[in-house]
C-alpha positions as CSV (number, residue, x, y, z in Angstrom):
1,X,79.5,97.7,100.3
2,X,79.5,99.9,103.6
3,X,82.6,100.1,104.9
4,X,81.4,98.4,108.8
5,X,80.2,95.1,106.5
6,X,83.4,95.1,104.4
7,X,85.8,95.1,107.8
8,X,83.5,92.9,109.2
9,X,83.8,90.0,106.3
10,X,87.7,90.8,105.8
11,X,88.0,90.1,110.1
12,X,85.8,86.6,110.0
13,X,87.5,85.5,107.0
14,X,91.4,86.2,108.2
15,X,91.2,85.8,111.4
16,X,91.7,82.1,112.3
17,X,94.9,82.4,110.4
18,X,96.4,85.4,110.8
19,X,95.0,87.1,113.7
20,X,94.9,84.5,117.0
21,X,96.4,85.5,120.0
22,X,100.2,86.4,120.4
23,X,101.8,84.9,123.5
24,X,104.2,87.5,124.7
25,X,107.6,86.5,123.4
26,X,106.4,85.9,119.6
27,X,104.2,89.4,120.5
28,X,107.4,91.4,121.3
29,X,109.5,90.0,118.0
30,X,106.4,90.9,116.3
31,X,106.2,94.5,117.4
32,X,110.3,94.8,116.8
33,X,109.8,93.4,113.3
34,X,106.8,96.0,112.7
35,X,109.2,98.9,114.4
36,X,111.2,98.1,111.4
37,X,109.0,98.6,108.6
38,X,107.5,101.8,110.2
39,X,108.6,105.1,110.1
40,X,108.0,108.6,111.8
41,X,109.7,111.8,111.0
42,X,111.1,113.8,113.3
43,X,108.5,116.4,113.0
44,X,106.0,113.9,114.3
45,X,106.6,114.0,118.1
46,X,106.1,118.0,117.8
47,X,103.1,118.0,116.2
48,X,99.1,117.0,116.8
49,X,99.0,113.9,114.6
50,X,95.7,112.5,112.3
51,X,95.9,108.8,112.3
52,X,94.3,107.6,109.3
53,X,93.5,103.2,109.3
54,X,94.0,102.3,106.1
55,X,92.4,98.7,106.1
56,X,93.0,98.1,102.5
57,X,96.4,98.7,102.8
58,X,97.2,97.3,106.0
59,X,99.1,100.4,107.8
60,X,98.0,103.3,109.7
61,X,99.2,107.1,107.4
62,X,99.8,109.6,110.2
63,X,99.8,113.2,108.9
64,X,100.3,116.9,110.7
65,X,97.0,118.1,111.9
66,X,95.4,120.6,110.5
67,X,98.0,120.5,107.5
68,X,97.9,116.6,106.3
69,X,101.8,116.5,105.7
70,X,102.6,113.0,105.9
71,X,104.3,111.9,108.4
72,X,104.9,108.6,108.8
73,X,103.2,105.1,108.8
74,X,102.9,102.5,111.0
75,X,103.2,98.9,109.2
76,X,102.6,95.0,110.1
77,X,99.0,95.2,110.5
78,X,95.9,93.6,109.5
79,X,92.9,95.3,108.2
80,X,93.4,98.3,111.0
81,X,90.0,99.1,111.8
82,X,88.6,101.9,114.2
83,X,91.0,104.0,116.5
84,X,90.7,105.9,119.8
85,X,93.4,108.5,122.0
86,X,93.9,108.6,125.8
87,X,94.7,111.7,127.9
88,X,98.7,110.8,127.3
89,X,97.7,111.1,123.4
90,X,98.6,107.6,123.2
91,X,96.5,106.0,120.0
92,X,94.8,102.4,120.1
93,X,93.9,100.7,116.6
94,X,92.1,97.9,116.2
95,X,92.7,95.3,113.6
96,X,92.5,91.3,114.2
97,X,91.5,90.2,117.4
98,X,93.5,92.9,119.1
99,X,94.4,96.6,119.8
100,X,97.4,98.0,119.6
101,X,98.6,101.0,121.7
102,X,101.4,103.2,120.2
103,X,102.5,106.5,121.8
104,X,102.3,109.7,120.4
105,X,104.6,110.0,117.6
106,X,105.8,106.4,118.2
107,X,106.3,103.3,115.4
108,X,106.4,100.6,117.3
109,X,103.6,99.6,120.1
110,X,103.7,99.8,123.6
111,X,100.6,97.6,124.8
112,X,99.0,95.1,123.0
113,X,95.2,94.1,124.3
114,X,94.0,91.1,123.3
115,X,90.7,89.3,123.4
116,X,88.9,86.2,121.0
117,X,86.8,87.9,119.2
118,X,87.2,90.8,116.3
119,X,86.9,94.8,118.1
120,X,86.2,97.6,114.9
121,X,86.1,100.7,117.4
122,X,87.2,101.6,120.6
123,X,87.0,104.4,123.4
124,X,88.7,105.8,126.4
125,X,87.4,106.2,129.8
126,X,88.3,109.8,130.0
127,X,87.5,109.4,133.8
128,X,89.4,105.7,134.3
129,X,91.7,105.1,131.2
130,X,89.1,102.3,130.7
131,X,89.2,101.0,127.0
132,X,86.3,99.8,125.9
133,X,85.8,98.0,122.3
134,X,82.8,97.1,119.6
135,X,83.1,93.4,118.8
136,X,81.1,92.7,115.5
137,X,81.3,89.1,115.5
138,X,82.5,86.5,118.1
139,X,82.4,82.3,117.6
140,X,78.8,82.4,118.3
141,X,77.9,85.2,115.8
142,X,77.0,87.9,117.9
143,X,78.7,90.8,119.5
144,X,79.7,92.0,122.3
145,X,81.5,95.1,124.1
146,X,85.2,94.4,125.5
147,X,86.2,96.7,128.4
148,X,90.2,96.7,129.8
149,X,90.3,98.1,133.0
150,X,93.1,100.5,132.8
151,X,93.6,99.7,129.5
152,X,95.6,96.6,130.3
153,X,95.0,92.9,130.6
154,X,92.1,90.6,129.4
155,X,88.7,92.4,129.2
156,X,85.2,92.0,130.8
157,X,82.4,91.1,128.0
158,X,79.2,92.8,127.9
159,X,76.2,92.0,125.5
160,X,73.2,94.2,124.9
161,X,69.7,92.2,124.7
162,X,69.0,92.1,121.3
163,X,71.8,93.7,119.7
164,X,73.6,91.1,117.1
165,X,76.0,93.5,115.4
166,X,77.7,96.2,117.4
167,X,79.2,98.9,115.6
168,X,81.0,101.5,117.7
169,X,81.5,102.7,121.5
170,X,81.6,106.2,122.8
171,X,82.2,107.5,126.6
172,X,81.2,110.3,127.8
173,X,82.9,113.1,130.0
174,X,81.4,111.5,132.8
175,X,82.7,108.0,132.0
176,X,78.9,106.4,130.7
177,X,79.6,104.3,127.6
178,X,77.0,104.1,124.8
179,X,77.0,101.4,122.0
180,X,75.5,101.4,118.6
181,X,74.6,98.3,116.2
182,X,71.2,96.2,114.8
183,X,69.4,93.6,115.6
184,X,69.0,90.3,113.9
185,X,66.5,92.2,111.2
186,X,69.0,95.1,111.2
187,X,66.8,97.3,113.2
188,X,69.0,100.2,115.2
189,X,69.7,100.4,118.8
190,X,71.6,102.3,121.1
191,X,72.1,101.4,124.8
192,X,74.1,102.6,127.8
193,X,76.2,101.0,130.2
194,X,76.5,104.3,133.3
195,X,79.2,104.6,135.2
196,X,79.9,102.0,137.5
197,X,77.2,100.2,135.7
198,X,76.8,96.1,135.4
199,X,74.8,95.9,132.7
200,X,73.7,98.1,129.5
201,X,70.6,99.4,129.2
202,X,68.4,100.3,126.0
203,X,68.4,104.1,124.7
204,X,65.6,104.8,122.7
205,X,66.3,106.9,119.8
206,X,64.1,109.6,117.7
207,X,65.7,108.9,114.5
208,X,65.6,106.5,112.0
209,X,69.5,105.0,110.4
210,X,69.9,103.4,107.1
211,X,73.3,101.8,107.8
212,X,74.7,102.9,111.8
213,X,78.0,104.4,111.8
214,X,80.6,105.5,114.6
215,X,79.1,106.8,117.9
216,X,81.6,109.7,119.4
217,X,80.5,112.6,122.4
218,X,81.1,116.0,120.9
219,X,81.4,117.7,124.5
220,X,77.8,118.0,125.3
221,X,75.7,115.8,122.5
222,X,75.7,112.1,121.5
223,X,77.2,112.3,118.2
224,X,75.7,109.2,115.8
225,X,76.6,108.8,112.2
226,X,74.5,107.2,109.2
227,X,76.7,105.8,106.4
228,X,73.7,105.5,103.9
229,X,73.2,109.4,104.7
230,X,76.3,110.8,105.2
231,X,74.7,112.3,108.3
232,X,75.7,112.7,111.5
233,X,72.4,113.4,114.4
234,X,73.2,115.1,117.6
235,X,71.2,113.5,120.2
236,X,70.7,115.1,124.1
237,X,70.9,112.0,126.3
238,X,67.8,111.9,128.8
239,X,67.4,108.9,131.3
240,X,66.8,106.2,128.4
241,X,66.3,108.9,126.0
242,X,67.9,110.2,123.3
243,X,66.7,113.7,121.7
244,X,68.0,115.1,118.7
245,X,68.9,118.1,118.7
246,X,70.2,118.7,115.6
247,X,71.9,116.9,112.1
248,X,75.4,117.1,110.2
249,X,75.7,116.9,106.5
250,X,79.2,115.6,105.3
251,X,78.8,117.0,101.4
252,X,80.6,114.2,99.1
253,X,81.1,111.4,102.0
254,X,80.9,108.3,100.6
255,X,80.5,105.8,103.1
256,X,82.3,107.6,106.4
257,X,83.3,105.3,108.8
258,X,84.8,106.0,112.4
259,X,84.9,110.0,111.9
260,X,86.5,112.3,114.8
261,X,85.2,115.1,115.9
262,X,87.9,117.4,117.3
263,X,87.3,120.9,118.8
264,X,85.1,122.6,115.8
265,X,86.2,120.5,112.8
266,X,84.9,116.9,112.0
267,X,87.5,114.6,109.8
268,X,85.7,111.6,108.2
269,X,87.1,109.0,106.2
270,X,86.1,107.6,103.0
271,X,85.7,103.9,102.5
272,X,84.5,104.2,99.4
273,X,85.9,107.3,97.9
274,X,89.4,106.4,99.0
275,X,90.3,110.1,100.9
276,X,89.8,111.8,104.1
277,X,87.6,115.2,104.4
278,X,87.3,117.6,107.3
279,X,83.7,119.7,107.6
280,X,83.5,122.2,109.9
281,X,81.5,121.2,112.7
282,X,78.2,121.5,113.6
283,X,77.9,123.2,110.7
284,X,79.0,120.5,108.0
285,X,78.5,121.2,104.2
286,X,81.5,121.0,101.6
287,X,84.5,119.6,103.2
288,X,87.2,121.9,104.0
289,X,90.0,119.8,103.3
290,X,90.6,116.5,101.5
291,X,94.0,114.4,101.9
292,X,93.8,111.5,99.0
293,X,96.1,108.7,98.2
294,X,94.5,105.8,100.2
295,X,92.7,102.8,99.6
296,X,89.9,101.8,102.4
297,X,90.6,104.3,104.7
298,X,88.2,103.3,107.9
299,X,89.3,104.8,111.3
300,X,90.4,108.3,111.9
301,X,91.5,109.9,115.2
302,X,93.5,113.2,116.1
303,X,96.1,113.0,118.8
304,X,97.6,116.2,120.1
305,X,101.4,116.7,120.8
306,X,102.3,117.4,124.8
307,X,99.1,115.8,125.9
């Protein structure tokens, strides 16, 4: 099972129990009593961290980056799903029907965004401090994208026309936000929402993906990834284009997630094959590096100390 299916059954099925919206008193015991149960070494405010969900064991590992010395963990989540980092290096993980903000180095949260419906990935405005957020499934069945302006408060919802799943969101440096997912006969789309935009727009893609993966800008291409492939394709965004420009092979991923691409290395996470391996990046190949010991690891994301 790819890993966006598996998060996406574990969400529908849990969360009418387990995952409704907090009101704020029961919110903040909540995030004292998960302050509790996580941990942080000393080490970790000095350091760039790699925050590694770990859906099937319901915490988030945080290791030194490059190294991967753990760290710490951060506990009394549910099926954490994809992550994103601000300019403060402040991380957002999704899991429920939420996202929770922690600071760098932190174990308890400092924000908690809430919405109805289930997000798997997010992204920051780099321009706004805008979060935005893939919703696979909502009470009618379809997606949507969640955007919290300043990263606070309840979000706008956006749909794409004939998008039913949506898989991940990426800004640009400019502040555009592009969304991946299929149609109801699982055919790919990408579309756009530009800045100061009200409404997305269809991207049409040269490339054909077996199973759509996390969507992330690499500085100056659209980054996509193919589960199935263990690909990622760089594509050079044109109007209501997109042009590849080039490919990424991630030797031995089995089923990568949310990867992160951070300056000229790519770290990917393993659904399947229970690790995390960096590639170097464009280049890809045999990973570099591989940090085991986990169970469904899904999201990664890199935040750098003194940001």
């Amino acid at each position: 099972m790819f890993c966006s299916v598996a998060l996406l059954a574990a969400s529908a099925c849990a969360a009418p129990a387990t995952q409704s919206p907090l009101p704020n008193a029961p919110e903040q015991a909540d995030s004292q009593s998960s302050a509790a149960r996580s941990w942080m070494s000393p080490e970790g405010r000095g350091h760039d961290l790699l925050y590694v969900s770990d859906s099937g064991a319901d915490r988030v590992s945080v290791y030194s980056y490059p190294g991967g010395k753990p760290l710490g963990e951060l506990t009394g989540l549910t099926s954490p799903g994809g992550e994103c980092v601000d300019k403060a290096g402040d991380v957002f993980v999704t899991e429920g029907k939420r996202i929770r903000e922690y600071a760098h180095g932190g174990t308890s949260p400092i924000a908690t965004l809430h919405q109805s419906t289930a997000p798997v990935a997010c992204s920051v405005d780099p321009t706004t401090g805008n979060v935005a957020a893939a919703n696979q499934i909502s009470k009618r069945g379809l997606g949507s994208v969640s955007i919290y302006s300043g990263a606070r408060g309840m979000p706008a919802t956006y749909t794409v026309k004939d998008m039913y799943q949506y898989y991940a969101v990426a800004y640009d440096d400019a502040g555009n936000l592009f969304v991946d997912g299929v149609t109801s006969k699982l055919r790919f789309r990408l579309a756009e929402l530009p800045k100061g935009g009200k409404s997305f727009a269809r991207v049409t893609v040269d490339q054909r993906f077996v199973v759509p993966g996390n969507v992330q800008w690499d500085g100056a291409n659209l980054a996509i990834g193919d589960q199935a492939s263990g690909t990622i394709y760089r594509f050079a965004i044109a109007g209501r284009r997109a042009m590849k420009t080039g490919s990424v092979t991630l030797g031995s991923a089995r089923d990568t997630c949310q990867f992160w691409i951070h300056d000229k290395t790519v770290i990917g996470p393993n659904f399947s094959g229970a690790n995390v391996m960096y590639w170097n990046y464009p280049a890809g190949g045999s990973p570099t590096k591989t940090i085991g010991g986990l169970r469904k690891p899904f999201g990664v994301a890199v935040s750098v100390a003194g940001t």
